[in-house]
C-alpha positions as CSV (number, residue, x, y, z in Angstrom):
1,X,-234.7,68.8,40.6
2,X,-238.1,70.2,40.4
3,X,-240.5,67.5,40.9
4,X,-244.1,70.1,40.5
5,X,-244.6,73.8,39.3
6,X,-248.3,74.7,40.9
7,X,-248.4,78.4,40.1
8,X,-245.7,80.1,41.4
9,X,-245.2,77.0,43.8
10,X,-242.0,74.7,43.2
11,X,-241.8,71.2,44.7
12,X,-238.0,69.8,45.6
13,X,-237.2,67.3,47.5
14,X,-240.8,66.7,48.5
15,X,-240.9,70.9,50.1
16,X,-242.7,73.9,48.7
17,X,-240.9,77.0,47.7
18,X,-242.2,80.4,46.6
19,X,-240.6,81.3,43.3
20,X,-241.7,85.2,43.9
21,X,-240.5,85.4,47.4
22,X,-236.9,84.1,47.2
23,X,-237.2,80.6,46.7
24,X,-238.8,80.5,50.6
25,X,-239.4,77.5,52.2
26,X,-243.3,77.2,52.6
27,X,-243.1,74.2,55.3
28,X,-243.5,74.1,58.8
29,X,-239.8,75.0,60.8
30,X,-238.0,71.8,62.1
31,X,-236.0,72.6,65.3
32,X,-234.7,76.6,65.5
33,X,-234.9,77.4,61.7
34,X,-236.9,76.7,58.3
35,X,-235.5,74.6,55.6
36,X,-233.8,76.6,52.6
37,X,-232.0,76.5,49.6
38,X,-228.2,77.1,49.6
39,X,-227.6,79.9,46.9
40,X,-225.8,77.0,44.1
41,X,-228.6,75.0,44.9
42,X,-231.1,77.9,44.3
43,X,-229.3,78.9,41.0
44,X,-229.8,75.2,39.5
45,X,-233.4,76.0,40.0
46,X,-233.8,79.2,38.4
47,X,-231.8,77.4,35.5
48,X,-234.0,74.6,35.2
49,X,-237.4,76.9,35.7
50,X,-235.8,79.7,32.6
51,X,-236.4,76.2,30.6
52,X,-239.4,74.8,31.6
53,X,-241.8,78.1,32.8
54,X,-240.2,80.7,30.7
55,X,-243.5,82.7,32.2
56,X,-242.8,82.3,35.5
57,X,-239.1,82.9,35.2
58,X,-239.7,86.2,33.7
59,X,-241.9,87.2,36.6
60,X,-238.9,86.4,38.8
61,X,-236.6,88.9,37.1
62,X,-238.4,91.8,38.1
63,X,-238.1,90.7,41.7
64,X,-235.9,92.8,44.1
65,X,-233.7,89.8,45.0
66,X,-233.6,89.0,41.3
67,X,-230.1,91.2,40.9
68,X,-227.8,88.5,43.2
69,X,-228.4,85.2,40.8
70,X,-229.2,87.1,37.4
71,X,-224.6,86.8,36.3
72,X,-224.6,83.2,37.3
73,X,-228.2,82.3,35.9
74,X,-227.5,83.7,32.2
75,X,-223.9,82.5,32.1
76,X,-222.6,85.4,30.5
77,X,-220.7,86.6,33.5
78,X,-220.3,84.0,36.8
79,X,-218.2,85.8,39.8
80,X,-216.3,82.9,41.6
81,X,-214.6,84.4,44.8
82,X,-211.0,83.2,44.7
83,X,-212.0,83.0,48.7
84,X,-213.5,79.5,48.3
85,X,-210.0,78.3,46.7
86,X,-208.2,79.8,49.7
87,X,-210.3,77.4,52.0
88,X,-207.6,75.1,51.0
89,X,-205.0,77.4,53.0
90,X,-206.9,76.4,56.2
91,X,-207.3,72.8,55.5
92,X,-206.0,72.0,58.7
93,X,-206.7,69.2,60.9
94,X,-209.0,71.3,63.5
95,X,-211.1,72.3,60.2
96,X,-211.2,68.9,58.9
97,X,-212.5,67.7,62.4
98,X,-215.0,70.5,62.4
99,X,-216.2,69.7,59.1
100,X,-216.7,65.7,60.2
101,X,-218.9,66.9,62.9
102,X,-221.2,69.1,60.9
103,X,-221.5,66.2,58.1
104,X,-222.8,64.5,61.3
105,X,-225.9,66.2,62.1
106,X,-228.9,64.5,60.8
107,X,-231.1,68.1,60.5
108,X,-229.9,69.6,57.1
109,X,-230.8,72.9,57.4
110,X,-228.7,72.6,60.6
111,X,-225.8,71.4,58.2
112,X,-226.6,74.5,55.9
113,X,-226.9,76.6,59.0
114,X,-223.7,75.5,60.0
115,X,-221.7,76.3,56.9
116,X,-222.2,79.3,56.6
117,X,-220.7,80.0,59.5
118,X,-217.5,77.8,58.7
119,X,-217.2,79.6,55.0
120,X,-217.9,83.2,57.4
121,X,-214.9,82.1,59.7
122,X,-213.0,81.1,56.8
123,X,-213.3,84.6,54.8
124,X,-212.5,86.7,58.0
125,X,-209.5,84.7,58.3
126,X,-208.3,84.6,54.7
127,X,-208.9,88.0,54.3
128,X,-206.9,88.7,57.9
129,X,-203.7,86.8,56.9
130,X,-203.5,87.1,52.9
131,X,-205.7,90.3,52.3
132,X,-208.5,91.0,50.2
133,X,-208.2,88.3,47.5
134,X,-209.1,88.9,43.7
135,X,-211.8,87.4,41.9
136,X,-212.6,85.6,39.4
137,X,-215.1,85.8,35.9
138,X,-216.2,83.7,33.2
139,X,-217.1,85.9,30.5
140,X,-218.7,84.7,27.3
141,X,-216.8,86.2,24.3
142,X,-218.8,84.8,21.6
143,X,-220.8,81.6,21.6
144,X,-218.3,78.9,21.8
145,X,-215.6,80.8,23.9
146,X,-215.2,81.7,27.6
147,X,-212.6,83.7,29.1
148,X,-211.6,84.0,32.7
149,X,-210.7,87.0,34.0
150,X,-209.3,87.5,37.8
151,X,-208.2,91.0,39.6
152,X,-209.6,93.5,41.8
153,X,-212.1,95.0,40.0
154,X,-215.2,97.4,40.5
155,X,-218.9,96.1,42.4
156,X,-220.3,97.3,38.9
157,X,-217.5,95.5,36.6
158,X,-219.2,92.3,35.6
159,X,-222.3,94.3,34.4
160,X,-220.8,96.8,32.7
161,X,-218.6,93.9,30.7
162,X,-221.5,92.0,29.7
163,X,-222.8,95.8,27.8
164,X,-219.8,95.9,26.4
165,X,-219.8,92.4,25.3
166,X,-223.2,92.8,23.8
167,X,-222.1,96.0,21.7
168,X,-223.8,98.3,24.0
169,X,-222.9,102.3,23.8
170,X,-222.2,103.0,27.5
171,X,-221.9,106.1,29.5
172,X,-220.4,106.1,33.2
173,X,-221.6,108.3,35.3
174,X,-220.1,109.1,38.4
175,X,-218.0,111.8,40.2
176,X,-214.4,112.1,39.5
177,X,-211.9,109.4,41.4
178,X,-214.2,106.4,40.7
179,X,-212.0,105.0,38.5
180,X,-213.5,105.0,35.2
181,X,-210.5,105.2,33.0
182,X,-209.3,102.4,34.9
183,X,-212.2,100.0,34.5
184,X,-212.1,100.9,30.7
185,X,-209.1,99.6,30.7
186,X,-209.7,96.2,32.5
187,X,-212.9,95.8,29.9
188,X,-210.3,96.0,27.1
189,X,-208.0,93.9,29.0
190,X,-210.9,91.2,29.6
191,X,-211.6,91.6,26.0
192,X,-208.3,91.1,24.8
193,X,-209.0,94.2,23.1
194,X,-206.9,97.5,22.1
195,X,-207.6,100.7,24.4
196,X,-208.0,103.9,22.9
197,X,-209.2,107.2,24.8
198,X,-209.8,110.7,24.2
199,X,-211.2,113.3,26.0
200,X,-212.9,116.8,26.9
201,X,-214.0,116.9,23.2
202,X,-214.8,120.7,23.6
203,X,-213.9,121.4,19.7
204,X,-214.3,120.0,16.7
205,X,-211.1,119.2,15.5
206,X,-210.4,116.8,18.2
207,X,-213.1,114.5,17.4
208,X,-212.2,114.9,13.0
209,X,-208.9,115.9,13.1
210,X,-207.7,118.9,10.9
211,X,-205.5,119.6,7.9
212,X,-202.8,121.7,7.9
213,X,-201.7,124.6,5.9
214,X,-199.9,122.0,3.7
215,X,-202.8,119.9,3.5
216,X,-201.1,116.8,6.0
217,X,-203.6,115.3,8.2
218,X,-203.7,115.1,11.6
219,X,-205.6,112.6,12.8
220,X,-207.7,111.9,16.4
221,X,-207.8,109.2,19.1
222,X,-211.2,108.4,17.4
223,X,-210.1,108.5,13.5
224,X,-206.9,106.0,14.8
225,X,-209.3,103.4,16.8
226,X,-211.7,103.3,13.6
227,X,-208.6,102.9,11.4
228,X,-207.1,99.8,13.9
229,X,-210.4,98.4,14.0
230,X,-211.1,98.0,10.3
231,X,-207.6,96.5,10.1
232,X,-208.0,94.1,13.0
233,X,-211.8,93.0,12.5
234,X,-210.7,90.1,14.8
235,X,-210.0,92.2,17.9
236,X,-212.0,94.1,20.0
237,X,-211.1,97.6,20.1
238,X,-212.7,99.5,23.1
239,X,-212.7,103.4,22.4
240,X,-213.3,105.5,25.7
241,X,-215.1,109.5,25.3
242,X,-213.8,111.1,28.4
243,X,-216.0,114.2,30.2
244,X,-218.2,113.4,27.8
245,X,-220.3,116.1,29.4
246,X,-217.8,118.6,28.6
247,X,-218.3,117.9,25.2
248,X,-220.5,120.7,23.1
249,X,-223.2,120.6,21.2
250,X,-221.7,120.8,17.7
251,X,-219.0,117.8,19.2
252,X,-222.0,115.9,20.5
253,X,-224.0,116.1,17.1
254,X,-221.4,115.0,15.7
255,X,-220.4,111.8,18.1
256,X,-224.1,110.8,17.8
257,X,-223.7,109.9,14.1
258,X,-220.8,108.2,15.0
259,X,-223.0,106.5,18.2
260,X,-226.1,105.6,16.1
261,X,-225.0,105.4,12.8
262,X,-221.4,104.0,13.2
263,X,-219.9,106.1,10.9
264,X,-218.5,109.5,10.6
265,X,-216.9,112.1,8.3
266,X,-213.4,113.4,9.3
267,X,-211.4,116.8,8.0
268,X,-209.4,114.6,5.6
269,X,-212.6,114.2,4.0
270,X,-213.1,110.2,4.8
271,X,-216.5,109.0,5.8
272,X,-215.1,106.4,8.1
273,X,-217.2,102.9,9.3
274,X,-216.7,101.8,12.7
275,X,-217.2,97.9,12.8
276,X,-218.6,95.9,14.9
277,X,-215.1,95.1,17.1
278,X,-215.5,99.3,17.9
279,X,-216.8,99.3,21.9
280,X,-218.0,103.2,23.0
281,X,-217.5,103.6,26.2
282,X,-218.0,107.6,27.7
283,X,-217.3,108.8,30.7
284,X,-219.1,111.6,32.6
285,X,-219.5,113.4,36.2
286,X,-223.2,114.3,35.6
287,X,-226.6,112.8,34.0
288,X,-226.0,115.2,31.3
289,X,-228.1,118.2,33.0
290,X,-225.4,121.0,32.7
291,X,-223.1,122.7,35.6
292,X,-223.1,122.3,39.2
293,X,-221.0,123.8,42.0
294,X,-218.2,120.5,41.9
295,X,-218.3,120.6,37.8
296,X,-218.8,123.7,36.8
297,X,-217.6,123.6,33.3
298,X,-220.4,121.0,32.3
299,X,-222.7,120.9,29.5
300,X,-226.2,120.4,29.2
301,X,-226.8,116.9,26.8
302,X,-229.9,116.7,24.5
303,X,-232.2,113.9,24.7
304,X,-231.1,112.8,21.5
305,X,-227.3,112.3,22.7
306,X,-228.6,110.8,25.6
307,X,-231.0,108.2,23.8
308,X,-227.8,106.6,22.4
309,X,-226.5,105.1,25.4
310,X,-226.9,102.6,28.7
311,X,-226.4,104.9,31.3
312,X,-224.7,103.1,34.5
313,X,-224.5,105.2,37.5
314,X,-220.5,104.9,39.1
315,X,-219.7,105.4,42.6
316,X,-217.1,104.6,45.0
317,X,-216.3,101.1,45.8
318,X,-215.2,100.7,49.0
319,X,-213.9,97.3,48.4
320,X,-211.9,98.2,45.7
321,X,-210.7,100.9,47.4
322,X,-209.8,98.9,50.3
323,X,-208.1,96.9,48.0
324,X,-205.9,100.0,47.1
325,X,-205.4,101.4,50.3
326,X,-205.4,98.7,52.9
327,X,-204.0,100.8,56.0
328,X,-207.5,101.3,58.2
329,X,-206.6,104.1,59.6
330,X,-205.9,106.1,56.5
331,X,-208.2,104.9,54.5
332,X,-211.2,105.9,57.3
333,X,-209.5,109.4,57.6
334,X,-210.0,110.1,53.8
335,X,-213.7,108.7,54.1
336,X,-214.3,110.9,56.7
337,X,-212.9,113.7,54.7
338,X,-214.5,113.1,51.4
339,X,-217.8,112.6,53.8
340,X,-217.4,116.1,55.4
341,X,-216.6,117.6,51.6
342,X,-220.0,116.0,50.3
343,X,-221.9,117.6,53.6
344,X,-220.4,121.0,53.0
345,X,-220.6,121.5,49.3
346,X,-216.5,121.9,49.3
347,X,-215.2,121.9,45.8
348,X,-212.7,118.8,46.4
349,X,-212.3,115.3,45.1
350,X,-211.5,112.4,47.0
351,X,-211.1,109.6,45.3
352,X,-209.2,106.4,44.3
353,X,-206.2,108.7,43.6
354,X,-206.0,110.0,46.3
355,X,-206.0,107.1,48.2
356,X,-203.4,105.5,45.7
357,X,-201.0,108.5,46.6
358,X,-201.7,109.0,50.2
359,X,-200.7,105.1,50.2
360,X,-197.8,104.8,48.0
361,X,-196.5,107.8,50.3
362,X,-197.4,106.2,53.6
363,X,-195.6,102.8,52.7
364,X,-192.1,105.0,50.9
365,X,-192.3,106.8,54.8
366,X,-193.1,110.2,53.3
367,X,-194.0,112.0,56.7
368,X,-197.5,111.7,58.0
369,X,-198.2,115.9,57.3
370,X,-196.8,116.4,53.7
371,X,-199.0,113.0,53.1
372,X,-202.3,115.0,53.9
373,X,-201.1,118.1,52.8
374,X,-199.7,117.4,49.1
375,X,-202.0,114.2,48.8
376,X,-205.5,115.1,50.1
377,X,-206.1,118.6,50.9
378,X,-204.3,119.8,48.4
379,X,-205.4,123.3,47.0
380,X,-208.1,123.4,49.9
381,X,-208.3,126.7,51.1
382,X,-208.1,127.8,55.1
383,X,-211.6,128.0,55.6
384,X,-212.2,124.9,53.5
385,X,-209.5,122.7,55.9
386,X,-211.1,124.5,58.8
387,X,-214.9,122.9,58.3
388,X,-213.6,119.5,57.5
389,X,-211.2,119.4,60.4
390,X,-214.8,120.3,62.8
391,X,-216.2,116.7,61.0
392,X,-212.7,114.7,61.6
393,X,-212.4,111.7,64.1
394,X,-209.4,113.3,66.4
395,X,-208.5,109.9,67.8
396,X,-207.6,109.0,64.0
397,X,-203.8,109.1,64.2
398,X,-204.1,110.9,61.4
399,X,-205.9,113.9,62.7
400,X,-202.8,115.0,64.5
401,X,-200.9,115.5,61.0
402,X,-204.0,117.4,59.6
403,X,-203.8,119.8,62.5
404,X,-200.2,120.6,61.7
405,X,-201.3,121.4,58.1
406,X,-199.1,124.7,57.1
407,X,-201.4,127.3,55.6
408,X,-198.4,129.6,54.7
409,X,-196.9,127.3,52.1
């Protein structure tokens, strides 16, 4: 495909393209717009160019556009939107004719020009009639076995599976609501793996375990995944460390043994391995620098405890949540709560549960005021409700119900 490499110049098809600038076209526009790679074609390129100018290749991976191709380039993880299957649900004959006539025009980047708009059309309307649609990964397990995994999943879910797959020690870092228990769960789903989780590991004990007056055991969340994994070395076992940055020093001494070393020393006396099938995964609100006014009961995390991990900053997903929530006029009211909350420095969390429960409410025709009274402003106090209503869109339908909010019960 690539006929010359001239520094960072690529010759296809007899036309230049920048390698640092996006695969651009370098020739002279024909008609209303330059020529330009389609994004398949432009990911067969990078592959062939990681083989035959490793140099040049690098260079391009610390490019700002690098990010979009780097999942399909390396294989590890591809995302396939299922939206390109539902084309076949408008297969109809006006498409087909529509499709003949672009296939007609002699200008290719007229063609290219001209399907994008088709697959455009084509996503509006699948996601208008069917709804938001899962999608699809290849994930690379080990190196002769790929496993596809489909669902609704997070914007950050494909990298965050290929750490894990690499035996990386992750911490997510995000406010509450982001749904980081649930995308641990999906890994180890993905995996085919065994889900373990503890958290808030404020004391000791519930990190070792303790021994009783009559000298029985009890064991942890942690000493049980260790245990499963050296009896299943064949299955992943993914271990999630909740509020990690709840956790005190003494606890977070101790985890970093366990972190760096892989091993550990419980009450029972033990020192216990964790293989390599043992995934740590922790979970956090903040970048390990102590208490703020949303999480106040935070601890500060030395640079030590923070050395051991990937840290991969979690926010909301909007197409996920969209996913969870798909009435419009809900889902903006919540935004435009949990946007007010953030602007005020209100002590409130708005997140993917609460749009779960405001849903599942709104489609069992729980009334439209004990929805956003027992489901999103719940616990707010007067004054609280009072700013957030000033930053409210009153033409929501919702807005109505939140003015009705009873502040006596």
């Amino acid at each position: 495909m690539i006929e010359k490499i001239d520094g960072t110049i690529l010759t296809i098809d007899g036309k230049r393209y920048d390698a640092i600038r996006n695969l651009e076209c370098l020739e002279e526009a024909s008609g209303r717009q330059k020529t330009y790679l389609r994004t398949p074609t432009k990911v067969k390129v990078l592959k062939e160019l990681k083989g035959t100018d490793p140099e040049l290749f690098e260079r391009i991976t610390h490019t700002y556009w690098w990010s979009q191709f780097e999942d399909a380039v390396n294989g590890v993880t591809t995302p396939t939107n299922n939206e390109s299957e539902g084309m076949s649900l408008m297969n109809n004959e006006s498409l087909t004719k529509l499709i003949s006539a672009i296939e007609g025009i002699s200008d290719m980047h007229k063609i290219e020009f001209a399907e994008q708009k088709v697959e455009e059309y084509a996503k509006q309307f699948i996601e208008k009639t069917y709804g938001k649609l899962p999608v699809t990964y290849d994930i690379r397990v080990s190196d002769t076995e790929t496993k596809r995994i489909e669902g609704h999943t997070h914007k950050i879910f494909p990298k965050v599976l290929k750490y894990v797959n690499m035996g990386k020690n992750i911490m997510l870092v995000g406010p509450a609501g982001t749904g980081k228990n649930y995308m641990c769960e999906q890994i180890a789903n993905a995996l085919g793996g065994k889900f373990f989780y503890t958290n808030s590991l404020t004391l000791e004990y519930k990190l070792t375990g303790y021994e009783d007056a009559n000298g029985k055991y009890h064991s942890t969340p942690v000493r049980d995944a260790l245990d499963y994994a050296n009896q299943h070395l064949d299955e992943n076992v993914i271990l999630m460390l909740d509020e990690f940055d709840t956790s005190s020093s003494e606890v977070a001494t101790l985890a970093n043994s366990l972190l760096a070393n892989r091993y550990m020393n419980f009450a029972d006396g033990k020192c216990i391995h964790a293989p390599k099938n043992v995934k740590f995964i922790c979970g956090a609100n903040t970048f390990g620098t102590g208490a703020d006014a949303l999480y106040v009961s935070r601890n500060v995390l030395d640079a030590a405890t923070l050395d051991r991990f990937i840290v991969v900053k979690m926010n909301y997903d909007k197409n996920l949540e969209s996913h969870l929530c798909p009435n419009d006029s809900l889902k903006s009211f919540i935004y435009d709560i949990r946007k007010s909350a953030k602007k005020n420095h209100i002590n409130a969390v708005f997140g993917m549960r609460c749009l779960t429960n405001a849903y599942d409410m709104f489609v069992n025709d729980i009334p439209m005021e004990d929805i956003v009274q027992d489901a999103i402003i719940k616990g707010l106090g007067e004054d609280d409700i009072k700013i957030i209503k000033n930053d409210l869109d009153s033409s929501n339908e919702w807005y109505k119900a939140f003015k009705f909010v009873d502040f006596e019960s």
